[in-house]
C-alpha positions as CSV (number, residue, x, y, z in Angstrom):
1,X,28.1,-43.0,-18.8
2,X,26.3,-40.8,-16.3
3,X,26.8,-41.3,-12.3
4,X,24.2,-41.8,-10.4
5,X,25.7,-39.6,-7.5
6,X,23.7,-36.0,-6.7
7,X,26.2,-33.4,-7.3
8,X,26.1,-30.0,-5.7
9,X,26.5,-26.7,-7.2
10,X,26.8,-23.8,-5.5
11,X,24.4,-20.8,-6.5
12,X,27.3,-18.6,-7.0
13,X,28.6,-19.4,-10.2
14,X,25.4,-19.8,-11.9
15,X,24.3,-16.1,-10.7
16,X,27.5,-15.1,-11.1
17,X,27.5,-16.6,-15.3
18,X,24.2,-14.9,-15.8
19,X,24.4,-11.5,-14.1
20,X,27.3,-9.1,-13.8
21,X,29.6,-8.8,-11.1
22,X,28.1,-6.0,-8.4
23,X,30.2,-3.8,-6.1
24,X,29.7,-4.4,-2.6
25,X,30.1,-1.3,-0.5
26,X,33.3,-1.6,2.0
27,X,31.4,-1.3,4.8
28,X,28.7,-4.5,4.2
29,X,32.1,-6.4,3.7
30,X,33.8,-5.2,6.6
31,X,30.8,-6.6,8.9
32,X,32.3,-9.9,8.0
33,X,35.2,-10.0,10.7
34,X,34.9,-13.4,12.2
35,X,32.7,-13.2,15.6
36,X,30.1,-10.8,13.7
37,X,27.0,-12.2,15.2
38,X,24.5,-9.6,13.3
39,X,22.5,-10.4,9.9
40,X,24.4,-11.3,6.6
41,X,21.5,-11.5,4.0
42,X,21.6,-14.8,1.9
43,X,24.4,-16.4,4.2
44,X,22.1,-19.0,5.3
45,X,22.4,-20.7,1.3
46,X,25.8,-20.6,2.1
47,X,28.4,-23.5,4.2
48,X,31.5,-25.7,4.0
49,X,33.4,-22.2,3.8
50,X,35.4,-19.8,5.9
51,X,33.1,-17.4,7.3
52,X,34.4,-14.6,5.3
53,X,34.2,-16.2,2.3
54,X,30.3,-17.4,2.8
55,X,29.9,-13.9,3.5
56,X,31.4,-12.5,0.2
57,X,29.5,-15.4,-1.7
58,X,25.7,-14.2,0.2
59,X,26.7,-10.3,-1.0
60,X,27.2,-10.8,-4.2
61,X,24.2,-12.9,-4.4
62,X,22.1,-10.3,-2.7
63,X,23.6,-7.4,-4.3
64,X,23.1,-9.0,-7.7
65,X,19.3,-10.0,-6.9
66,X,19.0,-6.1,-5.4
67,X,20.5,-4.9,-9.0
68,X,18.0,-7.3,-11.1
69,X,15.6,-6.0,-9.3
70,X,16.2,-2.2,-9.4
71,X,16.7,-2.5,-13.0
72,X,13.4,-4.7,-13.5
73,X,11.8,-1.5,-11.6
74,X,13.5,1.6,-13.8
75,X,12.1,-1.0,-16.8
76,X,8.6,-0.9,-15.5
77,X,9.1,3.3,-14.5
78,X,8.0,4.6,-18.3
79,X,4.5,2.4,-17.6
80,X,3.7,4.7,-14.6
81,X,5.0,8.1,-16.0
82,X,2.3,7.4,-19.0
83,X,-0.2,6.7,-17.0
84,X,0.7,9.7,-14.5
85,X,0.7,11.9,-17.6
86,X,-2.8,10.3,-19.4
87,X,-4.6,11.2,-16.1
88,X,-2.8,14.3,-14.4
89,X,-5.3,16.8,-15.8
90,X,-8.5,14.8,-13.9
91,X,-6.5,15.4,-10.8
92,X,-5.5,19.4,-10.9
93,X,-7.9,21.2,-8.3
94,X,-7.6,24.9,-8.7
95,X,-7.0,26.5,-4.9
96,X,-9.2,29.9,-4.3
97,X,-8.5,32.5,-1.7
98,X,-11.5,32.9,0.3
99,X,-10.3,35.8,1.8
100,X,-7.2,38.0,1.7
101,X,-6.2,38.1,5.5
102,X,-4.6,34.8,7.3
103,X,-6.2,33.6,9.7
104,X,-4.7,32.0,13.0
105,X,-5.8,29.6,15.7
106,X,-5.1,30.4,19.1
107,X,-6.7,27.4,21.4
108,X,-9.4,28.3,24.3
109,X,-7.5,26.3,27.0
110,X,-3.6,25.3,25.9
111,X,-2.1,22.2,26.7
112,X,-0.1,22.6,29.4
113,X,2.1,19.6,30.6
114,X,1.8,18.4,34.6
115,X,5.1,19.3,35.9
116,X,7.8,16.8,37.4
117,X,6.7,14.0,39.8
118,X,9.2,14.8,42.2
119,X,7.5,18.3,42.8
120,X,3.8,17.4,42.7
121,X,1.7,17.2,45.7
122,X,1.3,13.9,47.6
123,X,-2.6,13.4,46.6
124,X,-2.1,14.7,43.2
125,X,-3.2,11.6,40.6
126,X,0.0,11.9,38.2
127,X,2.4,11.8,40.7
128,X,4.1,8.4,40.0
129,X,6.2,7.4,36.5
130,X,4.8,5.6,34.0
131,X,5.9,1.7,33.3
132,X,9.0,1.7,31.5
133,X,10.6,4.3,32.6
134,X,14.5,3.6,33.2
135,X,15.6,6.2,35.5
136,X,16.0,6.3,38.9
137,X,13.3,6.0,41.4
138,X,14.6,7.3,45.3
139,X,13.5,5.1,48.1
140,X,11.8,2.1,45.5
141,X,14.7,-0.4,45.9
142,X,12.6,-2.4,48.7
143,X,8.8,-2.0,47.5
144,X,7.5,-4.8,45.9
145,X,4.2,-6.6,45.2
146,X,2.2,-3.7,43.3
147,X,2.3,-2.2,39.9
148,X,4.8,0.2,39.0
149,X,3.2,3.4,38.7
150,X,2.0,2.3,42.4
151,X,5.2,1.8,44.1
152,X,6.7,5.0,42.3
153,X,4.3,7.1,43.5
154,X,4.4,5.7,46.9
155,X,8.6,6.0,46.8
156,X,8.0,9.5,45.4
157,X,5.7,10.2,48.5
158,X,8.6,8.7,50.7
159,X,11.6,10.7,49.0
160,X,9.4,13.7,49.2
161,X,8.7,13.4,53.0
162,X,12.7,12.8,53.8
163,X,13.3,15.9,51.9
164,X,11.0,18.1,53.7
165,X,12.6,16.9,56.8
């Protein structure tokens, strides 16, 4: 007689009946210290357990999918060699010399990058620092209201005019 209560199997020991066990490299399992808060793939199949333990289960789960699928990849890898081989000649394109001395570019006007905000003049258009930049900024603690390349420049103007001083 059969219950009629839903049982629960774990995916592990199916996976683990139907493909071989994989090595896990040392260093995927040592992420699994208690208070690791970064991504264990295929944990989220995986409760009821210590956290170590769900971690070892998602692993081998993912390493054993990884290792189906590498070998379901070197299977399909004679396929592509064949075809490769069939149509390589179509795609040889014989390279000619079309003359015997190299040639070199040399541009007309080289690019030559503006120099440091701090030592630009006041009225010169790129003297500010572009949004985003994380360094330090003299005299922009207490500017506010106004983009950022705007109060840069202006705290660049300030800091410049102190040091001239």
């Amino acid at each position: 007689m059969e219950s009629s209560r839903c049982t629960v199997q774990t995916a592990s020991t199916e996976s683990a009946s139907i493909h071989p066990p994989v090595n896990i490299p040392d260093s995927d399992l040592n992420k699994a210290i208690p208070g690791y808060t970064g991504f264990i793939p295929r944990s989220q199949n995986y409760f009821a357990c210590s956290f170590s333990e769900n971690c070892r289960k998602a692993l081998t789960e993912f390493y054993q999918e990884k290792h189906k699928n590498d070998l379901q990849k070197s299977a399909e890898l004679p396929i592509v060699v064949n075809y490769l081989k069939q149509h390589a000649d179509g795609l040889k394109v014989p390279l000619k010399a079309i003359s015997n001395q190299a040639f070199s570019y040399e541009p007309t006007n080289p690019f030559t990058p503006d120099r440091n905000p701090y030592h630009l003049d006041d009225d010169h258009p790129n003297k500010y620092f572009m949004a985003g930049f994380t360094g330090h900024v003299p005299k922009a603690r207490y500017l506010i209201g106004k983009s950022y390349p705007a109060i840069t420049k202006q705290a660049l103007i300030l800091f410049g005019k102190e040091q001239k001083r």
